[in-house]
N, C-alpha and C positions, 0 to 999 in steps of 0.2 A: 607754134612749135610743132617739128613734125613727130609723126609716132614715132618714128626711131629715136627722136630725141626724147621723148613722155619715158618710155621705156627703159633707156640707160638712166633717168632719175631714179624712178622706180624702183630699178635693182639698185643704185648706189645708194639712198635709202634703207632700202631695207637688209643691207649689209652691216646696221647700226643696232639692230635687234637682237636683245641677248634670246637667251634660250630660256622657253617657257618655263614655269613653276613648276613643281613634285607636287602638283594636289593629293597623291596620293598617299604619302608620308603619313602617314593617320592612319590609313587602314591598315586591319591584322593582315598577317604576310600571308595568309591563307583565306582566302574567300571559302565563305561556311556552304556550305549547302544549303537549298533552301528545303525540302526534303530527308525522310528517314534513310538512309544508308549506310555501307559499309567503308570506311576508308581505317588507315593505315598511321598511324603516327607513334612517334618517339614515347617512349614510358616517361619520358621526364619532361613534357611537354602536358603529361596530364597530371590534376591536383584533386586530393582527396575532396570531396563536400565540406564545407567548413562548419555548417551547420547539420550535421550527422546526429538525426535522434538518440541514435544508441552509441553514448559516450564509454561504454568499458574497453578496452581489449579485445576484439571474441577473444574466445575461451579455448576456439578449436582453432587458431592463427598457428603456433607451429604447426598441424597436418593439411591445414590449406596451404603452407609456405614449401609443407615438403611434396603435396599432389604437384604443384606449380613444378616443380624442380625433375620432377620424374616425368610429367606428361604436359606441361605448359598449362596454358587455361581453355579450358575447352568452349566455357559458355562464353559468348563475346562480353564486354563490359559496355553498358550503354553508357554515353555522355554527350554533354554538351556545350556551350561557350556563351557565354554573359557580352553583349554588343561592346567592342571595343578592346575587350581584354587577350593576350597575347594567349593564356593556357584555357587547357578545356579539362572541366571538370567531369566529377561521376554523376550520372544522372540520375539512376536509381539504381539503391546498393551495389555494393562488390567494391567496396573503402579498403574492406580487410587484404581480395584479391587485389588491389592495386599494390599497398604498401608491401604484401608481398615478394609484386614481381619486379619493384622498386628496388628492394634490398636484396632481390636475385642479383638484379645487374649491378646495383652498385659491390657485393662483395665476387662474382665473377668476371664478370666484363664478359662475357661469353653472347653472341651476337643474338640468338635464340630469345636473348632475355630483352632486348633491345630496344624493339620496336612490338606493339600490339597491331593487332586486327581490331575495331572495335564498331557498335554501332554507335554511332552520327545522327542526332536526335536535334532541330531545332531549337534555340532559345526560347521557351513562352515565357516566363516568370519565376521570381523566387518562390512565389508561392506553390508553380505546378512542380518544380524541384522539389522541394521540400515533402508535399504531399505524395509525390513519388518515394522518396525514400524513407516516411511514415510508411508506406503501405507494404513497402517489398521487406522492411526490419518486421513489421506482423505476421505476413506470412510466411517467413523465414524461422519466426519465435522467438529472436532475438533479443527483443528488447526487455526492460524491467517495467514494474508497473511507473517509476520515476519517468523510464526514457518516455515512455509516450505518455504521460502526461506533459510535460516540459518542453515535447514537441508538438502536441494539439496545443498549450496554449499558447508556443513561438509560430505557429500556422495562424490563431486568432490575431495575434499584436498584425501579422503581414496582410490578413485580410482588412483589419483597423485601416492599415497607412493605407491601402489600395483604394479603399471603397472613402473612406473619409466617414464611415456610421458606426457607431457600437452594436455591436449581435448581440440580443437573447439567448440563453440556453437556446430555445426552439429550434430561431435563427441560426443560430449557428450548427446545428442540427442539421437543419438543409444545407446549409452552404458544405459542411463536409461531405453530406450525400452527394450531392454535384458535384466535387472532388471526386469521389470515389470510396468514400470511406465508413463504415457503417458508425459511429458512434452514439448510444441514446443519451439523452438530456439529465438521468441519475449518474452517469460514468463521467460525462462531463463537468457537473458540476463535483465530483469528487477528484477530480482533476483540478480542477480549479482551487478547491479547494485545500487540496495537499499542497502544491507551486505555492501557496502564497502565504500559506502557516506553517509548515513543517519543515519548510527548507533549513533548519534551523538545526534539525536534528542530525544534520550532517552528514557522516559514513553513513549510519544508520539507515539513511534513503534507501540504499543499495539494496536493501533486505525490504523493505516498505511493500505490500501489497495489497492490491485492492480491498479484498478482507479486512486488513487490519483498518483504512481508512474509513468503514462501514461501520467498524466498532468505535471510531477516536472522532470521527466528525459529530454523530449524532450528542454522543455523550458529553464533547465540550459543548456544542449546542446548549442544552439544556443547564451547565454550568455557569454559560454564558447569560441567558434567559432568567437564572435564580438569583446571579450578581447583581445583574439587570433590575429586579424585582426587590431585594433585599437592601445593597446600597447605590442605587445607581451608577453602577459602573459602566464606564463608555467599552464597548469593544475592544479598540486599540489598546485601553490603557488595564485592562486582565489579560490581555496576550501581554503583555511589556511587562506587566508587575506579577502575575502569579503562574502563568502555563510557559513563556519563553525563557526563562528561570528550571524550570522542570525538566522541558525538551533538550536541555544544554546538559546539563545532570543526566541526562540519559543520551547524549551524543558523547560524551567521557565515557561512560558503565560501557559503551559500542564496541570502543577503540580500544578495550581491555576484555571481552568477555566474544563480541563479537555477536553478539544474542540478541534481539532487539524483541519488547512482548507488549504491543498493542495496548491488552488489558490492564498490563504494569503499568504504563504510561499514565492510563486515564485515573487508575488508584491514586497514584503519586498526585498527577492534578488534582482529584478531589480534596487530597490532604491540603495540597497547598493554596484553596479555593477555601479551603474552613479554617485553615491561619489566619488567610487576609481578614474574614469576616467574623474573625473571631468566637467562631461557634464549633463543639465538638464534629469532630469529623462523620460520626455514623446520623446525627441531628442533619447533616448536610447530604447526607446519603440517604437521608429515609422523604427528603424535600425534592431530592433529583428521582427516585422513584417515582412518587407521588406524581410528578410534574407528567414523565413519561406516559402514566395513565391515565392523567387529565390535562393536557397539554392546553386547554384554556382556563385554568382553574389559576384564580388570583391568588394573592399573599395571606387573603386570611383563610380561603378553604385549606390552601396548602398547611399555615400555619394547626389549622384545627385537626386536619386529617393526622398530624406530625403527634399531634396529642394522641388519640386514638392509638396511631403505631407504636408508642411509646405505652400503651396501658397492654398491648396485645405480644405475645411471646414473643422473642428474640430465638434468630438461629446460633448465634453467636455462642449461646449458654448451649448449643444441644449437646445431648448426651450421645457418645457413639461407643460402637462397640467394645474398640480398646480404650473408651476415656465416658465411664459410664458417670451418672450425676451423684455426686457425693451427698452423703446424709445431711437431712434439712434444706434438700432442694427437693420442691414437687416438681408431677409435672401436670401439663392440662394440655387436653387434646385440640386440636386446631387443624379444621381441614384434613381430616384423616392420617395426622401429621405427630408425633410421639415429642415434644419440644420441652426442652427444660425450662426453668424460671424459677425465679428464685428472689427474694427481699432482700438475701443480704449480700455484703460488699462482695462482688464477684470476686472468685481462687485466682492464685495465679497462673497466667495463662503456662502450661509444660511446652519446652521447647519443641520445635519442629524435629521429628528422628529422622528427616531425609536431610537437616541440615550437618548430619554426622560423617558422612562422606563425599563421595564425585558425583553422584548423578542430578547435578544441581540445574547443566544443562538440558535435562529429558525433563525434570519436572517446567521447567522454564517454558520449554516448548508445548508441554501438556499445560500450563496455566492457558499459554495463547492460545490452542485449538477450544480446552473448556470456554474462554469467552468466547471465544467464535461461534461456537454449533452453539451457547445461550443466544449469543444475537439471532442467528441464524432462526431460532425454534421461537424467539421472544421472552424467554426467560432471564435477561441478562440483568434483569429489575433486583430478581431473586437471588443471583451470585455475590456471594462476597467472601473473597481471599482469606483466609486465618491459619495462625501457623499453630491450631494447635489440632486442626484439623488433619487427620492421616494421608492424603494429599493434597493438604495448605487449603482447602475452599469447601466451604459450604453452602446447602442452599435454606433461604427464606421459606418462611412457609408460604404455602400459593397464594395469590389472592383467588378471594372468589368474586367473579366478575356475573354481569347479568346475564343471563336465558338467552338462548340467540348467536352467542360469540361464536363464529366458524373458524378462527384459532385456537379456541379455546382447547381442545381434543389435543393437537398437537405439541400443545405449550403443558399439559397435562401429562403427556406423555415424555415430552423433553425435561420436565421436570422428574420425574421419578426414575430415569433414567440415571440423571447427575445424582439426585441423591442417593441411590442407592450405590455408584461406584463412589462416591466421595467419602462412605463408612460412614457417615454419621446417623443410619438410623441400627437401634439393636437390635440385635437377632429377635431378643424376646419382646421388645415391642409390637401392637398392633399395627403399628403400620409399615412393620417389614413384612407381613402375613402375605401371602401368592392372593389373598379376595380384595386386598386394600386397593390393588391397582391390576387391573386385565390387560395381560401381555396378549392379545392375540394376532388372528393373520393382517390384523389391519397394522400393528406394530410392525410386525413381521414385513410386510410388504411395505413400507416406509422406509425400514432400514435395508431395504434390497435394493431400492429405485435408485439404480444409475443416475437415473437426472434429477436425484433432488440434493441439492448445493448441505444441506444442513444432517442428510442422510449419511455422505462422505465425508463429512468433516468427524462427525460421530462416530466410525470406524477408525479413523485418526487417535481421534483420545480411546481409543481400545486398545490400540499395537503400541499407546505410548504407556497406557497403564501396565500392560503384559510385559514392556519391556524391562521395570522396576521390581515385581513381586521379591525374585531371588537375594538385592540386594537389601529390601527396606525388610525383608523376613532378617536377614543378618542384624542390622539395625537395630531391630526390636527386641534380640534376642540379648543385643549387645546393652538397650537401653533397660531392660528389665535386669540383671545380671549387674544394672551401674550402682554403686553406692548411693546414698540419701542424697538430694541433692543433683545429682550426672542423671538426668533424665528421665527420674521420678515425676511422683505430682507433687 
């Protein structure tokens, strides 16, 4: 055959050939950049983070929605695109500025609002997402102490699936340092440990802070430790039957008062920790001390020691100065300490006179700082709540610990401090005398130091006690003046 005739097969052949496939059909209609830069796209072609630490509203969204509206967005918005998917999301923060200029354009239509400038940021991971807008909600201060815990421990579960190993505290320690992120191994595991017992208590999260989980972790610990020791209770089954029963009960008191108080919480648990085990509530409260100051000490030290505390003065009986100890109650000294006791069936306790009008919510908040600066100082052994007390709480008498102790000064000092604003020692007792206890410049400079965590909290319960004087003076004036019976003894 000749070429001319190879040739006209050839083409009449290949006249039979449809038209190639659309391999392309699959890809986004936009090829990404493989590089950081700036491009141009549609406001409604970008989607907030789905997983955004910081779950509230901000707080400042109307005057970001109205800067947007008077001057556009000045800082670009970084984002990026997950392989395959049609929108590009936020990469690290500015959720709030997008929905803003979201609901510019959709109630204007005004073209200004239309389209962003933004930076254009490579796909790596959900995890380096995520950990970017962890970092940029901290240094912005946005977050609750809730939001970044529940995002450090939604950054743990992504490292889990990525890597296929469980982390250590330690572990995972470093791995967020290589992220970027400083967190130590005590914050962490208070993270951890709020997300997977607290979440329970609801609204109430939203107010939850660090502090407070430094006072409720350690203390159900120890709760948990004596259960443990007393009827073998498993963990799971004292969270299910005696503390998530409590937390619920104080996720209601939330959604009506708005108030949430650490210290209240752990009370309420004790009580309902000496229901289950059927033993009185201060019997369980003088075993959960004990425990804290010999944290290896078995059932029967604890049981012997519990003997001893029961043979040695109670604060509960103390005398103070508007509620001095009635005839045929001695008293005996203890640690430089003026403490009542008494043989016979205790009086009845006189009602609390700050429960006579509104400022239920400053004492509430003055309960939670009082346990704080005890944790803080180490005292929290010593505190305990009573409402006949002239602001609801008293302290124990100290213990005396061995020669040696480099807290002990502090915890010496933290104590005389509470008790002397709590009223319960008398004027004409020894140990309200200026030789019983030396306020010096070491006092002095402790309550001055900016950076001590338990020095600031202790100015706190100052401006909450100062804030009260004027009305619990009405109060008393009101309770003295009451008939037999209306606020008498």
């Amino acid at each position: 055959m000749s070429s001319d005739a190879q040739r006209r097969r050839v083409v009449a052949q290949s006249l039979g050939v449809g038209n190639p496939g659309n391999n392309a059909r699959d890809l986004p209609l936009q090829a990404d950049p493989r590089h950081d830069c700036q491009i141009e796209l549609e406001v409604e072609d970008i989607l907030p983070y789905e997983h955004n630490p910081r779950r509230a509203l901000n707080a400042r969204f109307a005057e970001i929605k109205d800067s947007i509206r008077a001057c556009g967005i000045r800082s670009p918005l970084a984002v990026t695109r997950r392989p395959g998917e049609a929108h590009f999301i936020v990469e690290a923060g500015g959720n709030s500025r997008l929905l803003a200029i979201q609901q510019l354009w959709a109630e204007t239509r005004e073209v200004r609002f239309q389209k962003l400038m933004v930076l254009f940021r490579p796909w790596r991971s959900e995890t380096d997402v995520l950990t970017a807008h962890l970092i940029e909600n901290e240094l912005r201060g946005e977050m609750t102490f809730w939001d970044k815990a529940s995002g450090v421990v939604a950054l743990k579960a992504q490292l889990l699936a990525s890597t296929g190993h469980m982390l250590s505290l330690r572990q995972l320690e470093a791995e967020l340092k290589r992220l970027g992120m400083s967190v130590n191994t005590a914050t962490l595991a208070h993270y951890l440990f709020a997300t997977e017992r607290l979440g329970i208590l609801g609204e109430a999260i939203t107010d939850l802070s660090g502090l407070d989980v430094k006072i409720i972790q350690p203390r159900l610990n120890l709760m948990k430790r004596y259960a443990q020791m007393r009827a073998s209770h498993d963990e799971a089954a004292l969270y299910a039957t005696v503390f998530d029963p409590v937390f619920r009960r104080h996720a209601d008191e939330y959604r009506r008062t708005q108030v949430f108080s650490a210290s209240a919480l752990c009370l309420a648990c004790e009580e309902a920790l000496a229901r289950q085990l059927g033993e009185p509530v201060t019997e369980v409260r003088t075993m959960l001390n004990t425990l804290a100051q010999s944290p290896q000490a078995s059932l029967e030290t604890l049981l012997a020691q519990g003997s001893l505390n029961r043979a040695a003065p109670s604060a509960e009986s103390a005398p103070t100065a508007g509620n001095p100890a009635p005839e045929g109650i001695a008293t005996v000294s203890t640690a430089n300490t003026e403490i009542a006791r008494t043989e016979k069936l205790p009086r009845p306790i006189r009602p609390a006179l700050h429960s006579l009008d509104g400022d239920a919510a400053v004492l509430r908040r003055l309960t939670e700082q009082i346990g704080r600066f005890a944790s803080l100082a180490g005292v929290s052994d010593r505190l305990h709540l009573h409402a006949a007390a002239p602001l609801g709480y008293v302290m124990d008498a100290p213990l005396i610990t061995a020669d040696g102790d480099a807290q002990q000064p502090l915890r010496d000092r933290a104590w005389w401090l509470l008790a002397l604003i709590s009223g319960q020692l008398d004027e004409g007792a020894p140990a309200s005398r200026p030789d019983a206890c030396v306020f010096d410049a070491g006092v002095l400079g402790w309550l001055l130091d900016a950076n001590d965590e338990a020095a600031g909290v202790f100015w706190d319960v100052v401006a909450l006690v100062r804030a009260l004087p004027a009305s619990t003076r009405g109060r008393r004036a009101i309770a003295e003046r009451a008939p037999n019976g209306a606020g008498g003894t």
